[in-house]
N, CA, C and O atoms as a Tripos MOL2 file, in Angstrom:
@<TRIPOS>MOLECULE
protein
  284   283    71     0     0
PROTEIN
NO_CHARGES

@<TRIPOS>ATOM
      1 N         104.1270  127.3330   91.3610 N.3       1 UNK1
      2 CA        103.0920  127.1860   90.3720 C.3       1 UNK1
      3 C         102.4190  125.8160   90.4650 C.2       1 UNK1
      4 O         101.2400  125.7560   90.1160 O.2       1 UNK1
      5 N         103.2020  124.4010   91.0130 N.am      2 UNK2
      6 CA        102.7230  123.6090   91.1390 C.3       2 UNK2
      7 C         101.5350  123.2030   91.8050 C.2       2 UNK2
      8 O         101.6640  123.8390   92.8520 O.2       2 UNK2
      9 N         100.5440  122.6230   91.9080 N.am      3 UNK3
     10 CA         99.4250  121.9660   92.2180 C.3       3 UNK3
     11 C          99.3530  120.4690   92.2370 C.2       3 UNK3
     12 O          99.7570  119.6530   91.4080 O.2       3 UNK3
     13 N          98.5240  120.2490   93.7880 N.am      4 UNK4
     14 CA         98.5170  118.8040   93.7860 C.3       4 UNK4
     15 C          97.4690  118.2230   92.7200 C.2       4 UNK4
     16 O          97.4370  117.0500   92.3470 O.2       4 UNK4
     17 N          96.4290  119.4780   92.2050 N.am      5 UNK5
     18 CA         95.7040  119.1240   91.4030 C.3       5 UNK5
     19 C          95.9870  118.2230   90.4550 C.2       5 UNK5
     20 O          95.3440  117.1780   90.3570 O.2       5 UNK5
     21 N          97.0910  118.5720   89.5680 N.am      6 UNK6
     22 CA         97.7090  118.0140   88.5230 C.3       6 UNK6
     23 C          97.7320  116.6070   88.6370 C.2       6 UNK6
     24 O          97.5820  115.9280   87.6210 O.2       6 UNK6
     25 N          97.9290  115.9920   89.9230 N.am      7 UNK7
     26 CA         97.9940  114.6800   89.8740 C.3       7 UNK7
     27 C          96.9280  114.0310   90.4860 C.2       7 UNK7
     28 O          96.8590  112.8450   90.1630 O.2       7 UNK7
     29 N          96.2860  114.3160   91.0680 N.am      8 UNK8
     30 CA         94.9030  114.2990   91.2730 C.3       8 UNK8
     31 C          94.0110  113.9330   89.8100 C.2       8 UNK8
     32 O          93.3760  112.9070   89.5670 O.2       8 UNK8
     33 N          94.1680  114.8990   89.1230 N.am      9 UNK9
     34 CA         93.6400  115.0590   87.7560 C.3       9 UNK9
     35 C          93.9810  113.4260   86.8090 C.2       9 UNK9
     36 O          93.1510  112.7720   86.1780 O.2       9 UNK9
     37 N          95.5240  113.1060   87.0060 N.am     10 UNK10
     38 CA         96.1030  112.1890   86.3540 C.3      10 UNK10
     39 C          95.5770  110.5100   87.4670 C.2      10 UNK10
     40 O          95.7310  109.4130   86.9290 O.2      10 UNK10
     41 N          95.1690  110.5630   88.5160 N.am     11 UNK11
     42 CA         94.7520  109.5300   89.0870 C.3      11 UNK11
     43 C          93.3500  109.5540   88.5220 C.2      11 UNK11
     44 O          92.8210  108.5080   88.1470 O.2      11 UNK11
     45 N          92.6020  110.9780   88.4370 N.am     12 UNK12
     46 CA         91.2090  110.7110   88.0560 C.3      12 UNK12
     47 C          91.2660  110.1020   86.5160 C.2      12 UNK12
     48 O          90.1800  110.1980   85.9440 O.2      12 UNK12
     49 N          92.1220  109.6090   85.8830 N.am     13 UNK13
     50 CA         92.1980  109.3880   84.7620 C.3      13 UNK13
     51 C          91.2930  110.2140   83.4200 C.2      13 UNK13
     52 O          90.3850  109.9210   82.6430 O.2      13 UNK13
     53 N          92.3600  111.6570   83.7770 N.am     14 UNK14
     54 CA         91.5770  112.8320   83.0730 C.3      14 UNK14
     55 C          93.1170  113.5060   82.5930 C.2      14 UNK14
     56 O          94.2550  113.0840   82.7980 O.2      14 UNK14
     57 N          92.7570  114.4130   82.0570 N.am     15 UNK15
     58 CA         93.9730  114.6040   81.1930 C.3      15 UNK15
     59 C          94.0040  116.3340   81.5680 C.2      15 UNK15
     60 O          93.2880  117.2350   81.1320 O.2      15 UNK15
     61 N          95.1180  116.3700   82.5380 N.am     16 UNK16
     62 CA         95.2900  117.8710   82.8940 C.3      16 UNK16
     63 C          94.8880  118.9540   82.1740 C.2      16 UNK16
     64 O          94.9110  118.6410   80.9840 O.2      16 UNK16
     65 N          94.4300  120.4030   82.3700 N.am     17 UNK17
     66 CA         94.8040  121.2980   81.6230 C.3      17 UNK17
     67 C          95.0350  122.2200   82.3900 C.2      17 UNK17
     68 O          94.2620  122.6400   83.2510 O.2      17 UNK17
     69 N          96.6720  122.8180   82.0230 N.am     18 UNK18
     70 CA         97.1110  123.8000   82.6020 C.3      18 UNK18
     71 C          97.3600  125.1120   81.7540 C.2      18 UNK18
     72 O          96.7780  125.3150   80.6890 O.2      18 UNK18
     73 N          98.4280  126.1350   82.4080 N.am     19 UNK19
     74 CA         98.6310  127.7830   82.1250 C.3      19 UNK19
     75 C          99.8990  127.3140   81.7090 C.2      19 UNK19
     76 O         100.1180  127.8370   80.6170 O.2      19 UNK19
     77 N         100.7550  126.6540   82.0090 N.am     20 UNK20
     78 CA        102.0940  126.3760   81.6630 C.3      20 UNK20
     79 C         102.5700  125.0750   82.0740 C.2      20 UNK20
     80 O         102.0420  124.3720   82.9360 O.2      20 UNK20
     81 N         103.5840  124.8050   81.4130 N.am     21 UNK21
     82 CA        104.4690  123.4580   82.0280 C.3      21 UNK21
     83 C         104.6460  123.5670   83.6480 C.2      21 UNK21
     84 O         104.1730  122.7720   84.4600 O.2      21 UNK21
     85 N         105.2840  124.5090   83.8870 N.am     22 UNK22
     86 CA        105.6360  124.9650   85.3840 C.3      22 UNK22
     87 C         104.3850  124.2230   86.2000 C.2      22 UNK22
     88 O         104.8320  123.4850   87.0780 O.2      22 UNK22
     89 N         103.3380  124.2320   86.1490 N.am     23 UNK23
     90 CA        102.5410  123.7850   86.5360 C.3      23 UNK23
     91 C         102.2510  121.9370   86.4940 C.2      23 UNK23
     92 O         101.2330  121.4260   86.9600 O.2      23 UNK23
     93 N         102.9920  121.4200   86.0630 N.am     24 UNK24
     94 CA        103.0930  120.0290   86.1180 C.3      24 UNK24
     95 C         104.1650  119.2940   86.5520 C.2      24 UNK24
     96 O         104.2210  118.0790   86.3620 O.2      24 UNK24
     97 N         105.1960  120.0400   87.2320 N.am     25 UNK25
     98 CA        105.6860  119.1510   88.2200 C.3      25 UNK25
     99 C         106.3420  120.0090   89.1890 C.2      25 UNK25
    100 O         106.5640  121.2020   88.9800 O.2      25 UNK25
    101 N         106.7040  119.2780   90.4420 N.am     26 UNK26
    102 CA        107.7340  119.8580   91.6250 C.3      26 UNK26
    103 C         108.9710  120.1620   91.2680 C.2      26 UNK26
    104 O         109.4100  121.2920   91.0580 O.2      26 UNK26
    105 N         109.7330  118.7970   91.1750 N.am     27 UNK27
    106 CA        110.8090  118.7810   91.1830 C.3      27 UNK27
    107 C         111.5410  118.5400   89.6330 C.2      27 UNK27
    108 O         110.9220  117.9880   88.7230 O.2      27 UNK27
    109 N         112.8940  119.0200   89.4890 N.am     28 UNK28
    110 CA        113.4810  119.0920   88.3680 C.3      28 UNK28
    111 C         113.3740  117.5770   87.7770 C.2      28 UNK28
    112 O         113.0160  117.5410   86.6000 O.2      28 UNK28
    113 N         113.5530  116.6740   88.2230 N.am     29 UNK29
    114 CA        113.3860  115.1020   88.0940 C.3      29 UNK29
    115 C         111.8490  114.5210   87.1310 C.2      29 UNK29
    116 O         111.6270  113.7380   86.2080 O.2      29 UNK29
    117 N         110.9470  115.5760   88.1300 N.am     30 UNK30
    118 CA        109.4940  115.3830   87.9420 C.3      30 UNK30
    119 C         109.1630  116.3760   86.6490 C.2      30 UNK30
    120 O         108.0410  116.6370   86.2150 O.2      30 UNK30
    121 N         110.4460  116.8640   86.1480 N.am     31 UNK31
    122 CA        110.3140  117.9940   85.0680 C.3      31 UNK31
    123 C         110.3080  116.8810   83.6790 C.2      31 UNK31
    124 O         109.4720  116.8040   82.7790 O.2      31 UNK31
    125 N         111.3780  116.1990   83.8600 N.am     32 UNK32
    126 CA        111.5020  115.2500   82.6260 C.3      32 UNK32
    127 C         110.3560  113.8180   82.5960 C.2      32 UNK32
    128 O         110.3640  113.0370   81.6450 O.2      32 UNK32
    129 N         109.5670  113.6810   83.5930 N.am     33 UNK33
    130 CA        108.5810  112.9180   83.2660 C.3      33 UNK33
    131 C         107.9150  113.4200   82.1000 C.2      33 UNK33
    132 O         107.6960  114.6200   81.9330 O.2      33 UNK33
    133 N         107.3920  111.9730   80.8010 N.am     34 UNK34
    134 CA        106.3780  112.6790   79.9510 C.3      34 UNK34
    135 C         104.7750  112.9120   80.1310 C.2      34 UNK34
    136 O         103.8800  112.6750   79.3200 O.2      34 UNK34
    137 N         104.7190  113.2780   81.0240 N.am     35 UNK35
    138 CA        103.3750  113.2230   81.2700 C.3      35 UNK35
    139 C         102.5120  114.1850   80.0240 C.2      35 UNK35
    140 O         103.1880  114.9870   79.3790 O.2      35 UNK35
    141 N         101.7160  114.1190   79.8690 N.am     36 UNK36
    142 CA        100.7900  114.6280   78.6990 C.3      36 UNK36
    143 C          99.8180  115.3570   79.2800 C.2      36 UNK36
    144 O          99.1430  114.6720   80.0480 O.2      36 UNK36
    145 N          99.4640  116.5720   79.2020 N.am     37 UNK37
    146 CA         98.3800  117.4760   79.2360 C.3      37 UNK37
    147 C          98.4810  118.4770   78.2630 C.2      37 UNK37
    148 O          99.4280  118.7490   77.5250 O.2      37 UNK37
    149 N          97.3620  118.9930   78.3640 N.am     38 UNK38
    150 CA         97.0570  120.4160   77.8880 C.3      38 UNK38
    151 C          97.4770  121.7580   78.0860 C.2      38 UNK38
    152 O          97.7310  121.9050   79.2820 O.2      38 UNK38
    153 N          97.6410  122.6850   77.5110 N.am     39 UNK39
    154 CA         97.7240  123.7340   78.0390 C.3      39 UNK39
    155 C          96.1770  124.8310   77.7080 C.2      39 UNK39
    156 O          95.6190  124.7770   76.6120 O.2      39 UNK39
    157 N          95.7430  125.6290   78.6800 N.am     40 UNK40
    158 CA         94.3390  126.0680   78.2050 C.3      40 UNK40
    159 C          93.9420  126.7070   76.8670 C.2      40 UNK40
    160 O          92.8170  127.0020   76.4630 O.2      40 UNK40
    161 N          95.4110  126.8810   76.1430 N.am     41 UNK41
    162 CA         95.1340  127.3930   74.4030 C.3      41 UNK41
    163 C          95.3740  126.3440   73.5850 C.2      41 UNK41
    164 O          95.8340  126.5030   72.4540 O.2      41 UNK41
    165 N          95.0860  125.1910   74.0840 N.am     42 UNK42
    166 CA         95.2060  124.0290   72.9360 C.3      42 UNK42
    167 C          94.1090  123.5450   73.0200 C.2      42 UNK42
    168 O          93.3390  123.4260   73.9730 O.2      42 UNK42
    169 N          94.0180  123.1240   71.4890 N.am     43 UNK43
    170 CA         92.5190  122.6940   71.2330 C.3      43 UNK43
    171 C          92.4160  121.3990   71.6760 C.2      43 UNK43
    172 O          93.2140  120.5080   71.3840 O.2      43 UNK43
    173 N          91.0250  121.2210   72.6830 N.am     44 UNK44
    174 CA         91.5580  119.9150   73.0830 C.3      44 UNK44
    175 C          90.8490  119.0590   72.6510 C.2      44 UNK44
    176 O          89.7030  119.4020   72.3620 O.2      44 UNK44
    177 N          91.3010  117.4560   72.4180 N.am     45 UNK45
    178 CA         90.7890  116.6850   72.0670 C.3      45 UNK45
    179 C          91.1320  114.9420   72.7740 C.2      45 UNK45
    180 O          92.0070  114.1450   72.4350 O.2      45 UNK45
    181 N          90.4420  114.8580   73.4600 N.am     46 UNK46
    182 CA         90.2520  113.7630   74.2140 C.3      46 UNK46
    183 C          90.8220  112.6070   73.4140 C.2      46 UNK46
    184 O          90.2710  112.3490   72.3440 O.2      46 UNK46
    185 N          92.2180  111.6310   73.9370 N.am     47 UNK47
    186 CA         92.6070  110.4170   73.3980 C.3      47 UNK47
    187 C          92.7760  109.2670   74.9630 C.2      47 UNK47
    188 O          93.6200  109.3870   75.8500 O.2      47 UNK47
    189 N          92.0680  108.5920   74.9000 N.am     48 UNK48
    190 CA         92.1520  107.4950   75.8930 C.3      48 UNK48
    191 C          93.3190  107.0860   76.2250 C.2      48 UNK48
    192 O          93.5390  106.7530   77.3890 O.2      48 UNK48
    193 N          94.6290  107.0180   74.9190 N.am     49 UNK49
    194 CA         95.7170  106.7800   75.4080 C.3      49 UNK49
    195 C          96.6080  107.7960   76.2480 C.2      49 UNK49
    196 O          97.5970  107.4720   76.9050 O.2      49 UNK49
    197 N          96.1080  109.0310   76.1230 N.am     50 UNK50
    198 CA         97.2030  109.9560   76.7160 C.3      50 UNK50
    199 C          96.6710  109.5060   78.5590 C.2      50 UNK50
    200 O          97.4850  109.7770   79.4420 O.2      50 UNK50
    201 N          95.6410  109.0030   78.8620 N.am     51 UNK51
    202 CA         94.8870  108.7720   79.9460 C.3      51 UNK51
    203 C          96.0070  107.6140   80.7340 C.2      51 UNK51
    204 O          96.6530  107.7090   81.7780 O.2      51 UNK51
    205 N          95.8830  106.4170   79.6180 N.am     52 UNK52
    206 CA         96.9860  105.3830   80.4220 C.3      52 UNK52
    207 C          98.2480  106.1340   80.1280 C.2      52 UNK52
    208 O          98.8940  106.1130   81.1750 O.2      52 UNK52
    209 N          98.7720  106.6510   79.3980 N.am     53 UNK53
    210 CA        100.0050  107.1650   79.5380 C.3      53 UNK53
    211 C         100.5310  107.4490   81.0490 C.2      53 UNK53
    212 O         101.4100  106.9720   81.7670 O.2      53 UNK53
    213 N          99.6180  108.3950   81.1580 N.am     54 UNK54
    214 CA         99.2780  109.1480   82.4840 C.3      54 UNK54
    215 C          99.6860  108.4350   83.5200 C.2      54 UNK54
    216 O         100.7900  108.3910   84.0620 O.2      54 UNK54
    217 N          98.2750  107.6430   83.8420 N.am     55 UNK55
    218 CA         97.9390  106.8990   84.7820 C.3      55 UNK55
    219 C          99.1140  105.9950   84.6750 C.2      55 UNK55
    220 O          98.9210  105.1070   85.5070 O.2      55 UNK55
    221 N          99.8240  105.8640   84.2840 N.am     56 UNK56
    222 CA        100.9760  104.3580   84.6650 C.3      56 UNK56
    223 C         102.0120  105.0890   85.0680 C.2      56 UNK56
    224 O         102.6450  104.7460   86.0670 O.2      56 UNK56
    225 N         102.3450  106.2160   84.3430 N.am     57 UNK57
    226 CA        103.4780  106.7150   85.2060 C.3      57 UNK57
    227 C         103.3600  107.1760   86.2170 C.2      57 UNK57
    228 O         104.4270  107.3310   86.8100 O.2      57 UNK57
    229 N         102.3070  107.5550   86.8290 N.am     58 UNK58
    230 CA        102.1130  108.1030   87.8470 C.3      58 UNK58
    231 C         101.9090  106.9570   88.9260 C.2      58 UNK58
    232 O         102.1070  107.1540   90.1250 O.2      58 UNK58
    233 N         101.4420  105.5780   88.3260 N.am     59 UNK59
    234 CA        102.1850  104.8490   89.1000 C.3      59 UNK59
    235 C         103.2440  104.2570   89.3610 C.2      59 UNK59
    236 O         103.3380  103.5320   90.3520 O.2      59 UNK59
    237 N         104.2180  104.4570   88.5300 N.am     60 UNK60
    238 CA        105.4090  104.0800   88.2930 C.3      60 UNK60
    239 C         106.5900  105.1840   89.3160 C.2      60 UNK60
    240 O         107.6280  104.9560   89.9370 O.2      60 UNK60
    241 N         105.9400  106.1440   89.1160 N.am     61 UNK61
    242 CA        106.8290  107.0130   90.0450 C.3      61 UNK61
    243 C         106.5420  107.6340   91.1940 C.2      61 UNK61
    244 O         107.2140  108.3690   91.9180 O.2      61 UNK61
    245 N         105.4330  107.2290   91.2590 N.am     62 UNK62
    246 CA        104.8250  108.0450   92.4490 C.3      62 UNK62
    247 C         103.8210  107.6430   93.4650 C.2      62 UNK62
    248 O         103.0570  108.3250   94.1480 O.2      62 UNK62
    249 N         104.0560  106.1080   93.3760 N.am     63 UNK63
    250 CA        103.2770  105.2470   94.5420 C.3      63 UNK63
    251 C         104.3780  104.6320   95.0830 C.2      63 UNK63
    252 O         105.5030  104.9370   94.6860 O.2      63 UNK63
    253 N         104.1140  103.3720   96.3820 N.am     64 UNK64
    254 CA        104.5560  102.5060   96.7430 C.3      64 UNK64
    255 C         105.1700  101.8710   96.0500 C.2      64 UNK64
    256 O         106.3700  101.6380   96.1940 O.2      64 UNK64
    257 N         104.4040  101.4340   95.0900 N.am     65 UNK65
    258 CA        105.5210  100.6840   94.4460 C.3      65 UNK65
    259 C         106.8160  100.6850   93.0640 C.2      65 UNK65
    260 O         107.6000  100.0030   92.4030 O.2      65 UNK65
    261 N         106.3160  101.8840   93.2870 N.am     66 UNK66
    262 CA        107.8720  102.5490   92.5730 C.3      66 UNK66
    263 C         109.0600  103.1390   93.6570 C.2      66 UNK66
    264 O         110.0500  103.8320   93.4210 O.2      66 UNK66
    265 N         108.5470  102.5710   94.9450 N.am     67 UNK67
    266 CA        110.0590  102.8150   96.2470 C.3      67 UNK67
    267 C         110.8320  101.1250   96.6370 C.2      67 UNK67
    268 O         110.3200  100.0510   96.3230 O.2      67 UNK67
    269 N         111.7660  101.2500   97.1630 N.am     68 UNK68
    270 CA        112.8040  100.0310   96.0080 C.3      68 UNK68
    271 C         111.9880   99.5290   98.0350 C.2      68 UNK68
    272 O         111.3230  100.2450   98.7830 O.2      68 UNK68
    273 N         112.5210   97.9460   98.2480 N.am     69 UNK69
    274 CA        112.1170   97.5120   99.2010 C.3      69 UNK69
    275 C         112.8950   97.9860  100.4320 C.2      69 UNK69
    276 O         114.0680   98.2590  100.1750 O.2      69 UNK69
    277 N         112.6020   98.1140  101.4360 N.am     70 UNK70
    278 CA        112.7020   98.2070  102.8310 C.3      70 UNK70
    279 C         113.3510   97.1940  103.6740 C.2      70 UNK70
    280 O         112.7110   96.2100  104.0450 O.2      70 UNK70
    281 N         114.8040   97.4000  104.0590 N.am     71 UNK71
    282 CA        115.3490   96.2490  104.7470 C.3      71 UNK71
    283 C         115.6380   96.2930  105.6120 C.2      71 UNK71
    284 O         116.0950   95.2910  106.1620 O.2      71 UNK71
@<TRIPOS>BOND
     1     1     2 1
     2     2     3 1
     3     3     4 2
     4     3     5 am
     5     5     6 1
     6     6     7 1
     7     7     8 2
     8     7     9 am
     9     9    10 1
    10    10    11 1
    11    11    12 2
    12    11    13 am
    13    13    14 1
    14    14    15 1
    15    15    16 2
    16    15    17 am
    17    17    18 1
    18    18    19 1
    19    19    20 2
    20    19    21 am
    21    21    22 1
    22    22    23 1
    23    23    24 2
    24    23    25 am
    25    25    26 1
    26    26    27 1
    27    27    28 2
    28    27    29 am
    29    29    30 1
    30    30    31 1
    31    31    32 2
    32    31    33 am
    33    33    34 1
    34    34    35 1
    35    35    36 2
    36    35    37 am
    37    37    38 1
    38    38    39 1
    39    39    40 2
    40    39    41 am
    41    41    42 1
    42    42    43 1
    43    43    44 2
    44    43    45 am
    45    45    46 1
    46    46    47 1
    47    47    48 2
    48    47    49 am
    49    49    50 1
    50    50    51 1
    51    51    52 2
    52    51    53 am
    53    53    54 1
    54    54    55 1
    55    55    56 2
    56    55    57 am
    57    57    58 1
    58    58    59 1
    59    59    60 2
    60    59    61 am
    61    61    62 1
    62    62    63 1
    63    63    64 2
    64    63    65 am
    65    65    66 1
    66    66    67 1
    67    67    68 2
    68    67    69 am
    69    69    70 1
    70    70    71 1
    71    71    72 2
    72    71    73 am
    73    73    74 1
    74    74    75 1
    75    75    76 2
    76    75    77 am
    77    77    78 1
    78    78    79 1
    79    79    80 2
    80    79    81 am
    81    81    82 1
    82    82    83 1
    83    83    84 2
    84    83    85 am
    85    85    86 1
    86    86    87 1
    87    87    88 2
    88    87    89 am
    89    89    90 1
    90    90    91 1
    91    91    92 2
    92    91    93 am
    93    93    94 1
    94    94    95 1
    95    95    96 2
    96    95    97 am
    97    97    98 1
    98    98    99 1
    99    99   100 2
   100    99   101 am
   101   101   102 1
   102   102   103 1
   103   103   104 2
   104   103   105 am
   105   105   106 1
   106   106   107 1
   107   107   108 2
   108   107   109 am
   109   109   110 1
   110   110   111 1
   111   111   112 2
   112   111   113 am
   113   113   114 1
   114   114   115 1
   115   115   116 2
   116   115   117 am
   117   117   118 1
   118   118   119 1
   119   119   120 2
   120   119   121 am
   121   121   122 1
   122   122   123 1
   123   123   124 2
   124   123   125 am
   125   125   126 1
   126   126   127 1
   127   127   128 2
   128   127   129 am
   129   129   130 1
   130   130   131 1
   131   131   132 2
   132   131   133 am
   133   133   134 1
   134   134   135 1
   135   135   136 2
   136   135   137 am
   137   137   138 1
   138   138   139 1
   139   139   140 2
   140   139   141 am
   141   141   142 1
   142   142   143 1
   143   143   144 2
   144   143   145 am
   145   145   146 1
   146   146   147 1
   147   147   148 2
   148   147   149 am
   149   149   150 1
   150   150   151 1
   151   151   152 2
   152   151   153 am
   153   153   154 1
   154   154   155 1
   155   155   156 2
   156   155   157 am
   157   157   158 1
   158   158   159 1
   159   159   160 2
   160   159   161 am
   161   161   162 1
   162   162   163 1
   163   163   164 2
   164   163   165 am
   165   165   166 1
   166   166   167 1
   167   167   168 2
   168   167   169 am
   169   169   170 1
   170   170   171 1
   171   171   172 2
   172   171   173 am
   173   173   174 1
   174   174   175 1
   175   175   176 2
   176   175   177 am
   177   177   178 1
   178   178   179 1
   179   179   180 2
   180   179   181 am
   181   181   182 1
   182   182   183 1
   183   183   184 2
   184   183   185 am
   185   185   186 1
   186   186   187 1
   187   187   188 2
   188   187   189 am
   189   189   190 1
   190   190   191 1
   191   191   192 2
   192   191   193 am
   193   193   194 1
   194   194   195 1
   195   195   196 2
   196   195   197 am
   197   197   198 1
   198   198   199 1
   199   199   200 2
   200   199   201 am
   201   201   202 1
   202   202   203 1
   203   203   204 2
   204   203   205 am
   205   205   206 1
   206   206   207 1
   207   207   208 2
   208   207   209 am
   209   209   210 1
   210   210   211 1
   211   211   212 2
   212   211   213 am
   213   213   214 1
   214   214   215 1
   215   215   216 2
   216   215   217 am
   217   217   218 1
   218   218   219 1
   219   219   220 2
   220   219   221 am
   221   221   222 1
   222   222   223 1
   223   223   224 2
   224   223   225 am
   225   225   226 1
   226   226   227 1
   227   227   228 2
   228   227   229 am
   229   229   230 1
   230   230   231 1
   231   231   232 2
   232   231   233 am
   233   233   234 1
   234   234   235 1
   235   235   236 2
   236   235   237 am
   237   237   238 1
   238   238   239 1
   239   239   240 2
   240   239   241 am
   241   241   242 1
   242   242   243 1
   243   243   244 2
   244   243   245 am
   245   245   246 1
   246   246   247 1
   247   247   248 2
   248   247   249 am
   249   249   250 1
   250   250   251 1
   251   251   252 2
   252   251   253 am
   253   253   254 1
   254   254   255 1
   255   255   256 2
   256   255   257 am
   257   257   258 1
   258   258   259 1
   259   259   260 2
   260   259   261 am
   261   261   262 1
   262   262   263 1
   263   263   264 2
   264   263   265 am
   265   265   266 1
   266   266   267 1
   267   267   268 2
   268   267   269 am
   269   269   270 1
   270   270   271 1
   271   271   272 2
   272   271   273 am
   273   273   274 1
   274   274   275 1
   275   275   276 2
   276   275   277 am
   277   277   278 1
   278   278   279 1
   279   279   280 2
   280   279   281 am
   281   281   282 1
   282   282   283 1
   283   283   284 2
@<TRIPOS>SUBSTRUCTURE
     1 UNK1         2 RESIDUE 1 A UNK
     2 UNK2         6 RESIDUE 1 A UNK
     3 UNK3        10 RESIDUE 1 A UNK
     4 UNK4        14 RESIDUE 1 A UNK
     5 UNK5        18 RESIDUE 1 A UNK
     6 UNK6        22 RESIDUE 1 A UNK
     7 UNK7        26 RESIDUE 1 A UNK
     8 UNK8        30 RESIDUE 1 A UNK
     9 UNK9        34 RESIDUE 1 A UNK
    10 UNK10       38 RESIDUE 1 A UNK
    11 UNK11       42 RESIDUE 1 A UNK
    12 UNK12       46 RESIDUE 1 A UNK
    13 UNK13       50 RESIDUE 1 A UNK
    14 UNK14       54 RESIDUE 1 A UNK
    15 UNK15       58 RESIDUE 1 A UNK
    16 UNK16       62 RESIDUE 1 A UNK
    17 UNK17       66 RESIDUE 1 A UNK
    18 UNK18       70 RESIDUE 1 A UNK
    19 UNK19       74 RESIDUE 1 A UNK
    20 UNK20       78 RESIDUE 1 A UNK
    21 UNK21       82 RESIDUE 1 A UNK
    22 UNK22       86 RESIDUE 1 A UNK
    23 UNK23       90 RESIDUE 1 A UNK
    24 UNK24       94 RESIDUE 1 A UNK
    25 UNK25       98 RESIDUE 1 A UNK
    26 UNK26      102 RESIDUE 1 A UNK
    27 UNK27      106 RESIDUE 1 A UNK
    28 UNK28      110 RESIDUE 1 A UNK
    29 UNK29      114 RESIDUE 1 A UNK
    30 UNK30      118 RESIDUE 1 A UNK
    31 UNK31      122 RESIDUE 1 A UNK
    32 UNK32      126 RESIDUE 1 A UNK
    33 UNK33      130 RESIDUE 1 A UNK
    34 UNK34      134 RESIDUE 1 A UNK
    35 UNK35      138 RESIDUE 1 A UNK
    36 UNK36      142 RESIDUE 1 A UNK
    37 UNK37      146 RESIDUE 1 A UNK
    38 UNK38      150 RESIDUE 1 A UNK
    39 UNK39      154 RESIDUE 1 A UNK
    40 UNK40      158 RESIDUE 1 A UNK
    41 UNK41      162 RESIDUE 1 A UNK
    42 UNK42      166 RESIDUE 1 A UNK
    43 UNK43      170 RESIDUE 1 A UNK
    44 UNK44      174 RESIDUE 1 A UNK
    45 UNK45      178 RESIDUE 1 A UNK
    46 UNK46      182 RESIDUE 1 A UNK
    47 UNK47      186 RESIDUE 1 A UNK
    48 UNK48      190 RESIDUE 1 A UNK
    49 UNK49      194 RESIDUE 1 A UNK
    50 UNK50      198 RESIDUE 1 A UNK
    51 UNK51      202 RESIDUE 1 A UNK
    52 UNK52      206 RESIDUE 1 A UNK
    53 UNK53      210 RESIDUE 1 A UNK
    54 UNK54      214 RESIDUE 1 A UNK
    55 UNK55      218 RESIDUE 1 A UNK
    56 UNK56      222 RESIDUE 1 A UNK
    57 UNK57      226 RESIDUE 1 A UNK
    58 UNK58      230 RESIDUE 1 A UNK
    59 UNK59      234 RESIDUE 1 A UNK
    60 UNK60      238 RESIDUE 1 A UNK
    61 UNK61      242 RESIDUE 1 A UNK
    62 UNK62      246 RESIDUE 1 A UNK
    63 UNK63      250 RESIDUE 1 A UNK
    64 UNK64      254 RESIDUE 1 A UNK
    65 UNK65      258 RESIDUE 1 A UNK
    66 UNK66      262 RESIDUE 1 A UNK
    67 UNK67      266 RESIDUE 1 A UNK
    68 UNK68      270 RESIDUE 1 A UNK
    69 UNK69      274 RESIDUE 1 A UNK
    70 UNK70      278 RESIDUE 1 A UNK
    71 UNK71      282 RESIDUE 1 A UNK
């Protein structure tokens, strides 16, 4: 069910909307991230913070520099 969209979406600093949870992450790990979106029956309403929410964890876990150093 996953999509690279989803994070795509969260770099565009936009706030997902999906069909289900299933759809926002890979892995069981990537299950307990809080990432914040929508689902397409929620009324939506645009908050700037759910945006950095987003956007930081997604750098926090899922760039360069959330991989420990190289020795």
């Amino acid at each position: 069910m996953w999509s690279m969209r989803f994070y795509e979406a969260l770099m565009c600093k936009a706030v997902p909307i999906v069909s289900s949870k299933e759809e926002t992450y890979r892995t069981d790990a990537e299950s307990r991230l809080d990432y914040k979106y929508f689902l397409n029956t929620d009324e939506l309403k645009f908050d700037v913070s759910l945006v950095e929410h987003n956007y930081q964890l997604f750098l926090k876990h899922h760039t360069f520099d959330a991989l420990p150093p190289v020795r």
